[in-house]
C-alpha angles and dihedrals in degrees: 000000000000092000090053097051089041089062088040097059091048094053088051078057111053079032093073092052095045087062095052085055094043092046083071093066094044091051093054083047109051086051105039108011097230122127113232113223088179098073099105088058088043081059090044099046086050097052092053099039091057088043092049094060088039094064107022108032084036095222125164114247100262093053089045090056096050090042092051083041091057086046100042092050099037079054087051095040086052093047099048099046093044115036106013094047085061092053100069121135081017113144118249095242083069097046094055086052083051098056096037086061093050096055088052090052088051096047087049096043089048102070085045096062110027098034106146097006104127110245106207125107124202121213108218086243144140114266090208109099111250116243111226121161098342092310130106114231135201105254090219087046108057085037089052084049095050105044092048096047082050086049094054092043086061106048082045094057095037082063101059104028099042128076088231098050085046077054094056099043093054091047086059102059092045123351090189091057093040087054089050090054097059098262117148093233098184090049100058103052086048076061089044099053090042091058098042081051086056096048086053092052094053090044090046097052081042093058102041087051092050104025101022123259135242124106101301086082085082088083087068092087103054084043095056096038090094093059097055087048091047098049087037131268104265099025127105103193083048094056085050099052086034098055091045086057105050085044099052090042088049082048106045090045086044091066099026112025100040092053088057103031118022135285088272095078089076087051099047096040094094100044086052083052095048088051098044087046091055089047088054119023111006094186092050130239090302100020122118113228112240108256112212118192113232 
């Protein structure tokens, strides 16, 4: 009994980090509806940035965080005035080749510019394990938990108490009526994409620091992509439910599974989930189905 809250516990865990990273996909989508495939690179660029100004700028961490914020965003803020802003009235289909190219150029830019800087970040934490509820818990782990689930609270709540979140909002129920309002459409995805920069960012340092860093970190976003389908696409409590479950499933087949059938049924438990989500519920468990007019 132990053991299984044990695993428990630790899915909760990585769960809360899985939604911050998912939260990045939820927060392009709400304002463009386009779906990033480039998450997972936004999440690595971020780590190493961060690390980069870590070892050899030799920052303390707080510093290196607003430096890799003004970089992440500037990035966001480029991207989004110069390539997305052509590719109005586009189909989806092109926007997803968009994104996906722009994760290959990432992942290619990336060994150019931060080849031999070390990529791991340090929390300023205990080492001790934390007791919690007769468990003994990771320090970086529950800290990594709490600050993402404080991440997602407060774009959540930038989103319903903010005229610009008001803004968004509105852009993504009808751009068109948004435009006839008066609302600088243009100019509120560019927001959009910086913040979901700056949410990779955050999930990016928070997963190097609990899971290790490198480029490899770039796989987190294919990784996290059911569980935005799952919660809903433009949802952020469905990221969140979404992202405990998916956590709590890798977890469980992690310590069960894996024993009985191979390492491979952690890996695989998301993608069974994703599948089992479109048979059943294609919008997710907060998404709202497309209505077409006939």
């Amino acid at each position: 009994m132990a053991y299984l809250a044990w695993l428990i516990a630790y899915g909760l865990l990585a769960g809360a980090v899985y939604a911050l990273v998912a939260l990045a996909f939820v927060v392009v989508h709400k304002a463009s509806r386009a779906i990033n495939f480039a998450v997972g690179e936004w999440v690595m660029f971020g780590a190493l940035l961060t690390a980069a100004a870590l070892h050899v700028l030799a920052l303390p961490l707080a510093p290196a965080l607003v430096l890799a914020g003004f970089g992440v965003t500037a990035f966001a803020w480029a991207f989004s005035r110069l390539v997305l802003r052509r590719m109005t009235g586009r189909s989806l289909m092109a926007m997803i080749m968009l994104t996906l190219g722009l994760g290959a150029f990432m992942r290619g830019l990336g060994p150019m510019i931060f080849s031999g800087i070390p990529n791991a970040i340090v929390l300023p934490l205990p080492e001790d394990p934390v007791p919690f509820a007769g468990l003994s818990l990771p320090p970086e782990r529950l800290a990594a938990a709490a600050i993402a689930l404080a991440c997602v609270g407060a774009v959540a709540w930038f989103y319903r108490a903010t005229r610009t979140g008001l803004a968004l909002r509105a852009i993504a129920l009808s751009p068109a009526t948004a435009r006839g309002l008066g609302i600088d459409v243009d100019r509120h995805v560019a927001i959009a994409w910086g913040l979901a920069g700056l949410v990779a960012l955050a999930a990016g340092v928070l997963w190097s620091a609990v899971s290790g860093g490198g480029f490899g970190t770039a796989l987190v976003g294919l990784k996290v992509f059911p569980i935005v389908v799952i919660g809903g696409l433009n949802s952020i409590p469905g990221c969140i439910l979404g992202a405990m479950l998916i956590g709590v499933a890798e977890s469980l087949a992690s310590g069960y599974l894996d024993r009985l059938a191979g390492s491979g049924v952690s890996v695989v438990v998301s993608s069974a989930l994703l599948l089992l989500m479109l048979w059943l519920r294609p919008h997710g468990f907060f998404g709202a189905p497309l209505a077409t007019r006939i």
